[in-house]
C-alpha positions as semicolon CSV with decimal commas, in nm:
position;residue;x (nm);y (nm);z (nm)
1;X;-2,415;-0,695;0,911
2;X;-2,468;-0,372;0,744
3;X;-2,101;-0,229;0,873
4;X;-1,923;-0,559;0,790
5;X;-2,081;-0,578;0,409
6;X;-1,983;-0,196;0,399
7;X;-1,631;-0,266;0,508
8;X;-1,541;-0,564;0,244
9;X;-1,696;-0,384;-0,041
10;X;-1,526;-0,077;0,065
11;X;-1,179;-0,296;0,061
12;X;-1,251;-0,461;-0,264
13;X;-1,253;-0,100;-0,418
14;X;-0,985;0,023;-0,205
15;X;-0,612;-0,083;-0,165
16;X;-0,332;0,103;0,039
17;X;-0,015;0,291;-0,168
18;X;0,351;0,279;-0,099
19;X;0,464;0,565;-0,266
20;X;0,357;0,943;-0,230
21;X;0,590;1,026;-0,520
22;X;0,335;1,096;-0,804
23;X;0,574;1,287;-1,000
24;X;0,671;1,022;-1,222
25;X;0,447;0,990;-1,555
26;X;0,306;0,692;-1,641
27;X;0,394;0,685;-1,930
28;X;0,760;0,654;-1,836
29;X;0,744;0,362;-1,701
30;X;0,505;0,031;-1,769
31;X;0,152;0,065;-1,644
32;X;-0,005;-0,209;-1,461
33;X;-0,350;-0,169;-1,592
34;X;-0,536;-0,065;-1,897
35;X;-0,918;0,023;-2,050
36;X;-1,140;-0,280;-2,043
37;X;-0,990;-0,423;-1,748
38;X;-1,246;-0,611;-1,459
39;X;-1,255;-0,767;-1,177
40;X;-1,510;-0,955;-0,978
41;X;-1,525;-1,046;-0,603
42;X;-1,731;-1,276;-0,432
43;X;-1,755;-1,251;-0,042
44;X;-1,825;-1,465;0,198
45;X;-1,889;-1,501;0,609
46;X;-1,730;-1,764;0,815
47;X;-1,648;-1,920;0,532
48;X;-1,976;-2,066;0,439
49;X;-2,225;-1,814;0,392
50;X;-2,232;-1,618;0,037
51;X;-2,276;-1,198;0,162
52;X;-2,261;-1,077;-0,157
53;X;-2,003;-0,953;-0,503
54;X;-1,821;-0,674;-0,604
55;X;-1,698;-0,548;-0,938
56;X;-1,432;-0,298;-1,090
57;X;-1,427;-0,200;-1,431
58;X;-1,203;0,032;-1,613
59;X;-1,359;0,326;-1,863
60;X;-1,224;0,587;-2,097
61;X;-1,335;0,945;-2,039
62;X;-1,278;1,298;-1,973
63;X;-1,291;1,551;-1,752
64;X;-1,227;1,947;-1,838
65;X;-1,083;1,862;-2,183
66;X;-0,858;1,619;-1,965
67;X;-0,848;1,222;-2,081
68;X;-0,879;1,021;-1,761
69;X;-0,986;0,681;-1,659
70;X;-1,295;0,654;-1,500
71;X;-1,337;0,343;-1,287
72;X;-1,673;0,181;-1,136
73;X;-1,649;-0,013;-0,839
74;X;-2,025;-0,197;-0,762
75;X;-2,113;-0,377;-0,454
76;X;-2,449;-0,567;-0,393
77;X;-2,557;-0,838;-0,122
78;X;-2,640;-1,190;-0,248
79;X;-2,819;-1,506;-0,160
80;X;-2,978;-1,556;0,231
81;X;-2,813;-1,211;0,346
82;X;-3,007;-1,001;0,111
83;X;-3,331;-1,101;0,237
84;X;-3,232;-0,970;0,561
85;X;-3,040;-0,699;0,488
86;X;-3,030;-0,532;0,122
87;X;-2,680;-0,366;0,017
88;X;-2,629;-0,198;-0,348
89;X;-2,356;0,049;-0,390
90;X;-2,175;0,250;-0,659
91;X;-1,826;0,407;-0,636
92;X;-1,701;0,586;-0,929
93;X;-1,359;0,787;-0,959
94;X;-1,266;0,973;-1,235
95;X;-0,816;1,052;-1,217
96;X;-0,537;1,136;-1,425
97;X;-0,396;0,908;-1,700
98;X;-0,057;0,988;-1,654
99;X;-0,036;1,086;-1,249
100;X;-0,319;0,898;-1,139
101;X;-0,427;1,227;-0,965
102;X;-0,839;1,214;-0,888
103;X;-1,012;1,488;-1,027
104;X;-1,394;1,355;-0,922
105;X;-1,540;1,108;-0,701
106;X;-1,883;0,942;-0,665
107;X;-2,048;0,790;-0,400
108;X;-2,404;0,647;-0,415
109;X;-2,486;0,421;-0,217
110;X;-2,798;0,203;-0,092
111;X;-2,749;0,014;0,254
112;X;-3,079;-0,171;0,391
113;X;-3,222;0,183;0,336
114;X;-2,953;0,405;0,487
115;X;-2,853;0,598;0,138
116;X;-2,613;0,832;0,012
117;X;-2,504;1,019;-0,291
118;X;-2,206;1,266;-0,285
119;X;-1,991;1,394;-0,580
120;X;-1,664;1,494;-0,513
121;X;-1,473;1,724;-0,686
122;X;-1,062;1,761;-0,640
123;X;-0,895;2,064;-0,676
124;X;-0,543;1,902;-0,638
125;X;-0,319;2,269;-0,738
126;X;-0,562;2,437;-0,423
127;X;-0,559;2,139;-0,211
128;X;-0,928;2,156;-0,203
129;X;-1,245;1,899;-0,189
130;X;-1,603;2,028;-0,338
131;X;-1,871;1,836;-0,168
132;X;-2,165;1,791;-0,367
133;X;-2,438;1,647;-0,120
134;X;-2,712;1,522;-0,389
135;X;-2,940;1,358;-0,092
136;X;-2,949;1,643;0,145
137;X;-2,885;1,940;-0,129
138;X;-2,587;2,104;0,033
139;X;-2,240;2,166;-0,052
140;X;-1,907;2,214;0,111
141;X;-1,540;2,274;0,052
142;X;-1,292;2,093;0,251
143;X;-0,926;2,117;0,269
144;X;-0,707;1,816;0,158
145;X;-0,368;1,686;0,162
146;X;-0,107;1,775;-0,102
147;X;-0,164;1,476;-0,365
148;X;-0,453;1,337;-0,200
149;X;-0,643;1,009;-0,304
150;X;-0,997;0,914;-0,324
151;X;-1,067;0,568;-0,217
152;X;-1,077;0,392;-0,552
153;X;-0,791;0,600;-0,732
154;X;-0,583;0,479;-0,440
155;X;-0,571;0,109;-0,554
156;X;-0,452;0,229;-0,914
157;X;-0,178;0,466;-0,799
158;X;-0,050;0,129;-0,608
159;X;-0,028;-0,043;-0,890
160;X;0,188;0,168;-1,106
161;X;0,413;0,381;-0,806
162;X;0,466;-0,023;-0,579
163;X;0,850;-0,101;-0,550
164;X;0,783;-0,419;-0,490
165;X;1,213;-0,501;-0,529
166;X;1,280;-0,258;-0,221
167;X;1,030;-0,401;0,033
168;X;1,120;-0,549;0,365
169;X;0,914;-0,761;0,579
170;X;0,789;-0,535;0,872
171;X;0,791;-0,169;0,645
172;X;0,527;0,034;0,709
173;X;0,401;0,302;0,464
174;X;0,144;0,592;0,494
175;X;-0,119;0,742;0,228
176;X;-0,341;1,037;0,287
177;X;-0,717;0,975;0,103
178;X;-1,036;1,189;0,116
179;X;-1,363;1,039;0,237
180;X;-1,685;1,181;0,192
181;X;-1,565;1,508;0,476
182;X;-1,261;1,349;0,579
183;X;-0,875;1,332;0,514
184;X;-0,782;0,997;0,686
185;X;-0,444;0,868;0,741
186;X;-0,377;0,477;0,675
187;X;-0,128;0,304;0,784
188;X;0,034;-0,041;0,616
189;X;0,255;-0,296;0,701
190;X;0,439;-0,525;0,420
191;X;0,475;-0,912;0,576
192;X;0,577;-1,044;0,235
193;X;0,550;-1,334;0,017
194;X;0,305;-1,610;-0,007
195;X;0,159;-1,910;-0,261
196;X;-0,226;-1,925;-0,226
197;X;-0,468;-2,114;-0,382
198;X;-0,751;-1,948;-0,571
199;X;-1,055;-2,076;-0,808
200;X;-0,787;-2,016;-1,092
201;X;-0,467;-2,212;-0,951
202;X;-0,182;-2,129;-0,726
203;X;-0,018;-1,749;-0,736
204;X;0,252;-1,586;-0,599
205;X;0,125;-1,284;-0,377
206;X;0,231;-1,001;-0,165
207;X;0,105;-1,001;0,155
208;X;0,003;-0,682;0,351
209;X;-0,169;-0,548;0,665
210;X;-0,372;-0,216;0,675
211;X;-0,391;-0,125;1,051
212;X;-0,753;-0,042;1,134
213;X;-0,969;0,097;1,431
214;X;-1,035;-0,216;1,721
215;X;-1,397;-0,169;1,869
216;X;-1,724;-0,307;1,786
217;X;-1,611;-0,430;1,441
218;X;-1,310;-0,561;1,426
219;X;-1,121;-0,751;1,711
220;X;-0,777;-0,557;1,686
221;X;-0,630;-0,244;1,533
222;X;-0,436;-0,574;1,324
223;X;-0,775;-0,740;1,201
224;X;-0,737;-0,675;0,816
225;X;-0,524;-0,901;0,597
226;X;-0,478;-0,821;0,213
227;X;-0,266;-1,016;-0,068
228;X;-0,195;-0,908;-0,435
229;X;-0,011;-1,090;-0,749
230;X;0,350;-1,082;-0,749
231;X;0,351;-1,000;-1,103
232;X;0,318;-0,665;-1,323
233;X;-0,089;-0,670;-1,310
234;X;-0,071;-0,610;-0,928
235;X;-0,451;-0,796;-0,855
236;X;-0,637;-0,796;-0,577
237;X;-0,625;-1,175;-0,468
238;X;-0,802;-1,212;-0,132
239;X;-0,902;-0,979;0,174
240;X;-0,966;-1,111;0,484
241;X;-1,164;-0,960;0,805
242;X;-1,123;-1,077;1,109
243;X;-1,459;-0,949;1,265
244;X;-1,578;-0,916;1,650
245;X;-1,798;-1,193;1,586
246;X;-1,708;-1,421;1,273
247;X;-1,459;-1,331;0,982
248;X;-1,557;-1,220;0,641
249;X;-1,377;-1,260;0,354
250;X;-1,368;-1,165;-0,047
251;X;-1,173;-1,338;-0,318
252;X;-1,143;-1,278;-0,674
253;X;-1,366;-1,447;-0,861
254;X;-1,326;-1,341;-1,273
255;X;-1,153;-1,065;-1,443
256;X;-1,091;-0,991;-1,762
257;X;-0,855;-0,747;-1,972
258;X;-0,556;-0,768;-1,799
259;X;-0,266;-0,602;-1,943
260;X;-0,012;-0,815;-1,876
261;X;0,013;-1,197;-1,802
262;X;-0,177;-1,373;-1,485
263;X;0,078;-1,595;-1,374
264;X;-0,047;-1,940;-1,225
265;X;0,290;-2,160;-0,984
266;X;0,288;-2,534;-1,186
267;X;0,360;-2,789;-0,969
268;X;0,603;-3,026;-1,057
């Protein structure tokens, strides 16, 4: 349970680019998201059984004389499961107004007692990652990717750099992020449009599918399925797991402070 919880809260503060072209300002074009902006997530297992919520929430701040947003992503177990098994984490990312370029990350995390609390620091002109290991009192440099992502910063830079006019069923795009030690490359496939239902009404999504390890958690490399608004907000909708045993799944529950209009299908 403790790798499954991990993985959904992990997804409801992370979502997969389509662009590395981060040269464009944002203020020449319209951004998708603004100060004062949250979302909420509720999960559940097999459909049934509440595992727990998640939360984003969008801040003003600085960093080096620099204005950036600083966004807080909290995840926490709920009802039966956190009797068992006790999950409260904290992801924080700190990046660029204009180039949505990460400049700190923050990792604490409590997971049935397995915790951890890093502080990342980007050096994006040296291509370099400064490890702050708060729990164990060490620290590290690591080399990263030209333009490289932390794992919150990477659903914003979506949101304003997503084509979504030049998309074709079946593309597949790749995003280099930095994890705790680790550059990973994902992978994405677009499989395009679809009408759900959610607690708010019918909406027009894009529909997408990170490609992720097969093994002990998941059943294939093809397990994760992910859909976002087809409007100019971009929100996270739904994310679905299908697990080695079960499936787990987190939907949106509130938000608040959008910048733009959430747009619900009518029926006729």
């Amino acid at each position: 349970m403790k790798r499954i919880l991990l993985i959904i809260i992990t997804l409801c503060t992370m979502q997969l680019s389509f662009s590395q072209d981060i040269t464009t300002p944002i203020s020449s074009k319209e951004s998708s998201f603004g100060v004062g902006e949250w979302f909420k997530f509720k999960m559940s297992y097999s459909g049934f059984l509440k595992a727990g919520n998640a939360t984003l929430t969008v801040k003003d701040s600085k960093v080096n004389n620099k204005d950036v947003y600083h966004v807080v992503g909290k995840g926490w177990t709920t009802g039966m499961i956190k009797w068992f098994f006790k999950v409260k984490d904290r992801y924080e990312s700190y990046f660029d107004k204009q180039t949505i370029i990460p400049y700190r990350f923050i990792r604490n995390i409590d997971e049935g007692g397995h915790t951890k609390n890093l502080e990342i620091n980007f050096d994006q002109k040296a291509n370099k990652a400064y490890v702050n290991d708060k729990k164990h009192k060490t620290k590290s440099v690591y080399n990263t990717k030209p333009n490289i992502q932390d794992m919150v910063s990477t659903f914003y830079y979506l949101r304003n750099n997503l084509d979504t006019s030049n998309l074709k069923i079946g593309d597949e795009v790749m995003i280099d992020m930095f994890f705790d030690g680790e550059n990973y490359g994902f992978k994405l496939k677009y499989l395009g449009e679809e009408t759900i239902k959610t607690d708010f009404g019918k909406v027009k999504s894009l529909k997408f599918r990170p490609y992720v390890m097969a093994g002990r958690v998941f059943k294939e490399e093809e397990s994760l399925t992910l859909w976002v608004s087809k409007d100019k907000n971009k929100v996270p909708l739904r994310i679905k797991a299908d697990l080695a045993v079960g499936s787990l799944r987190a939907d949106l529950e509130a938000f608040k402070g959008l910048k733009h209009p959430f747009k619900i299908v009518v029926d006729n």
